[in-house]
N, C-alpha and C positions, 0 to 999 in steps of 0.2 A: 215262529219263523224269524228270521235274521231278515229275511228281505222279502215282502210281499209288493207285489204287481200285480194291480187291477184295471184293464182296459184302459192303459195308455194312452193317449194320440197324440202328436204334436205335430202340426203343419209351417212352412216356412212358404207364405204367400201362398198359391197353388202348388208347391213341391211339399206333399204327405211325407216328411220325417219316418215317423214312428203310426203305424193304427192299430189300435187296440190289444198291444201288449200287454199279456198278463203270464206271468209264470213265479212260484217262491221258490227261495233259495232259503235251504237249511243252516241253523248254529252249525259252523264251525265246514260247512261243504264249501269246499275246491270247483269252484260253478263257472261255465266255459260260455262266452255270447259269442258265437262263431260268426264268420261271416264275412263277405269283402267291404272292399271299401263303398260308403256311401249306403253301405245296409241300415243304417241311424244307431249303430253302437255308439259312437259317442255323444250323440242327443241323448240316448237313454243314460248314458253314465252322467251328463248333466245335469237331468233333471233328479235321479238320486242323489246327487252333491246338493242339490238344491242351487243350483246355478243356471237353471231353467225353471220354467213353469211349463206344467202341462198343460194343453187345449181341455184335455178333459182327461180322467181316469183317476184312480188314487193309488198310493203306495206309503208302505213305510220303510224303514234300515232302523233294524236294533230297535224294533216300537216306534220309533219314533214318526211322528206324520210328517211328509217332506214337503207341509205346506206350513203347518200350526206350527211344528216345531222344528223349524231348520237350523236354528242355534246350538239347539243339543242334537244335532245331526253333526254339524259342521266339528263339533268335542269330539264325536266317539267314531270316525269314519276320517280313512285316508283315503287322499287320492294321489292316485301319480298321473296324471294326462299323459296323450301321445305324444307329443309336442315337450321337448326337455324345456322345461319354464321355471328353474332355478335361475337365481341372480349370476349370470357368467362372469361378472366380475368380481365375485365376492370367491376366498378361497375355499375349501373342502371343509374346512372346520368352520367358516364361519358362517355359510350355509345351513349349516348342522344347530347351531347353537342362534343363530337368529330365529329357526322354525318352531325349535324348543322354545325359545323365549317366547313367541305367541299364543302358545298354549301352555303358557306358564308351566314349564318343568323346565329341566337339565337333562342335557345326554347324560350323564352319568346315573341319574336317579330311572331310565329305559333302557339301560343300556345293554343290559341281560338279553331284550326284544331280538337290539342291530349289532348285538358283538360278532354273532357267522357276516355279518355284510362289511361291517367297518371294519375288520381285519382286513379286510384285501384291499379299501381304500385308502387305508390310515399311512402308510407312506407317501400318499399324495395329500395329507392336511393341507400341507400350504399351499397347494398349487390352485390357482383360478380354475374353477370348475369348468368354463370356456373352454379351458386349454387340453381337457383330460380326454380319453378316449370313448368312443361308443357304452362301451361296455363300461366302462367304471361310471360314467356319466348314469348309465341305469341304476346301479347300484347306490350311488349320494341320491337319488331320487326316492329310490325306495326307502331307504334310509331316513328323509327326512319327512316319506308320508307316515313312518313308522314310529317316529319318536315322539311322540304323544300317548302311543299305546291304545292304537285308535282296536273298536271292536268287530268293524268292518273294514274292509280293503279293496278301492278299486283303483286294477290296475286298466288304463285303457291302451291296448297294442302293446306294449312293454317290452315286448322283443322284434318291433319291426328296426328294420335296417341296423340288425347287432348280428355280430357274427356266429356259425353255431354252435362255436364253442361257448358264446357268452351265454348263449340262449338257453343251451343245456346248462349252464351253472346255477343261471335265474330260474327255471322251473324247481333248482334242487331247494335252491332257495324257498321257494314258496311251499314246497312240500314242509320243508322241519318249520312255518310260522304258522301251517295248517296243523302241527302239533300242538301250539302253544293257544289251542281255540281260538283262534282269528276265522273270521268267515272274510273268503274271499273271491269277489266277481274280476275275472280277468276277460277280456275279449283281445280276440288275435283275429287275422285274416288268414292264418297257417291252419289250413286240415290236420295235419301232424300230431300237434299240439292240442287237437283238442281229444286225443285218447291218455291225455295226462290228466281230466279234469275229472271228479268225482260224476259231476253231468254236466250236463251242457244243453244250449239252445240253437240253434241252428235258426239262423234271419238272414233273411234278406230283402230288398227295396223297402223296408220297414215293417215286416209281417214275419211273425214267429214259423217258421215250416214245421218244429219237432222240437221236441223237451222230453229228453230220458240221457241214459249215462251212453255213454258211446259205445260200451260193448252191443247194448239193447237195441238201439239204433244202426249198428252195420248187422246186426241178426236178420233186423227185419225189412231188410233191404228186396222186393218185393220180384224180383227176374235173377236167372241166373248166369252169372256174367263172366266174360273171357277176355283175358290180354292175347293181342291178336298183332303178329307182326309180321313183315314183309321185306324184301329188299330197299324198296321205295315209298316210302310213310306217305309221304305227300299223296300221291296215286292210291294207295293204301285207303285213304283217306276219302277220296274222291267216289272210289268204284263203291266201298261201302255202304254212302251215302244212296247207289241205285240198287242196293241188293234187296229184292221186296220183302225181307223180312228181318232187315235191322228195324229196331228200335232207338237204338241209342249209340253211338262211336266216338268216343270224344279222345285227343291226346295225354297220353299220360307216361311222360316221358319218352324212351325208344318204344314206347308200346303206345297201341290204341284200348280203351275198354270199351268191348262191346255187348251189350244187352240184344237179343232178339225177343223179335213180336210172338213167334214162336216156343212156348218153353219145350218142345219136344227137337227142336232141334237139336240134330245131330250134327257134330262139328265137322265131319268128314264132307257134309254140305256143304258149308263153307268152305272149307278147304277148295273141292273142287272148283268152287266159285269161282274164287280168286284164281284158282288154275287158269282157268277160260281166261279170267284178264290178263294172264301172261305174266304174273306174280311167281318170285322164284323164295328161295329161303324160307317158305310160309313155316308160323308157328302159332298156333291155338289152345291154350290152355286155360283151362277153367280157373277161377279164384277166386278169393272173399272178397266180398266190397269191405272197400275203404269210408270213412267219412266222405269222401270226397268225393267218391260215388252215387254215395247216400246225397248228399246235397245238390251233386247235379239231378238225379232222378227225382227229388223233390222240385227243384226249381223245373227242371220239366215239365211235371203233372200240374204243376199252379203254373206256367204261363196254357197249358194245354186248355185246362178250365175256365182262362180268362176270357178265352177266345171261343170257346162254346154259349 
């Protein structure tokens, strides 16, 4: 395995981080830590850097033990944090070639790795990295966790607050470096994004809900569910919540998704329902769950459990 994880935990005073995380990521797998903010994704991409210590559990990256040997972690593992933490006064190239200098190479002697990335920034060499845009600013990032020619790659959020065009360029990205045998953990807080990853873990308040590839995960998505809309969302919203046999209604764009308690239900049910509450426009239509589906239904059944 490229990355094993064994019963994790890391607490910060009484606020539990991470508990007992354990899940491996394959040579050379496109591996997704889903999740929102405050889920401990980047505790966990910490203490893989070796930039944390864990309370208790064990793990390695590339063999390596990310206690005994964090030296030769730090050699063969990039990272790019959320937080853009290049020198902003330093310009495009010189960035580039100070990073190289600390793991003793030359962009030019990696350069095969960053040449699809450094093309599109290489007209901004000289310019302060401070000064550059969202998006190109991802790109020198990634760029400089790259040029070492690390064996691991964590990206942590890598496409928050970038636009979607940049977003869609950087996932293309990451596809052709998952050619060149790089194994690479990426964590996003975007659903979306995690049907681009080989598999993925779905976390949150610090506790794994699910670990399979995303198709196998909205398969087994456990009620069957309908986008359910109305003239009035709001109201929409409201009456659902008293219908005795929702389950679940959460907003999902101009639609609601709705699960019933009922799997026999008949939608013409509902329909009338909403009739009675003087709902006009009604539309109900069945559909696949989403990730995002997936993850509220799991975070459901674990706050439901918690409270049993």
């Amino acid at each position: 395995m490229s990355i094993s994880i064994k019963n994790i935990s890391k607490s910060y005073g009484k606020v539990k981080a991470l508990t007992d995380i354990s899940f491996d990521i394959k040579q050379g797998e496109l591996f997704g830590l889903i999740g929102p903010d405050g889920a401990g994704k980047t505790t966990l991409f910490r203490i893989l850097t070796t930039l944390l210590f864990p309370d208790k559990g064990e793990a390695t990256v590339a063999d390596y033990d990310i206690i005994k040997d964090y030296k030769d972690i730090r050699s063969h593992a990039g990272y790019m944090p959320g937080r853009f933490s290049l020198y902003q006064d330093l310009t495009v190239a010189e960035n580039l070639t100070f990073f190289a200098t600390i793991f003793g190479t030359t962009i030019e002697e990696n350069y095969d790795l960053i040449k699809d990335i450094y093309m599109q920034i290489e007209p901004f060499k000289n310019r302060r990295a401070g000064k550059l845009s969202g998006g190109m600013k991802q790109k020198l990032a990634l760029s400089c966790a790259l040029i070492h020619k690390p064996k691991v790659l964590f990206l942590d959020e890598p496409t928050t607050g970038v636009d979607p065009v940049s977003r869609k360029e950087f996932w293309e990205m990451l596809k052709r470096l998952q050619k060149k045998d790089i194994t690479i953990l990426v964590s996003t807080p975007y659903m979306d994004e995690a049907e681009l990853c080989d598999r993925i873990a779905l976390i949150t308040d610090g506790e794994i809900l699910q670990v399979d590839t995303p198709q196998a995960i909205m398969q087994a998505f456990p009620k069957t569910i309908y986008k359910v809309r109305t003239s009035e969302t709001y109201r929409l919203i409201k009456d659902l919540k008293t219908y005795p046999k929702t389950h679940s209604a959460y907003p999902f764009g101009e639609y609601l998704h709705f699960t019933s308690t009922d799997e026999n239900l008949d939608p013409e049910e509902l329909i009338h329902f909403l009739e009675q509450k003087k709902h006009t426009q009604i539309e109900v239509e069945k559909i696949d769950a989403s990730i995002e589906d997936t993850f509220m239904e799991l975070t459901h059944t674990r706050e439901v459990n918690a409270h049993d």
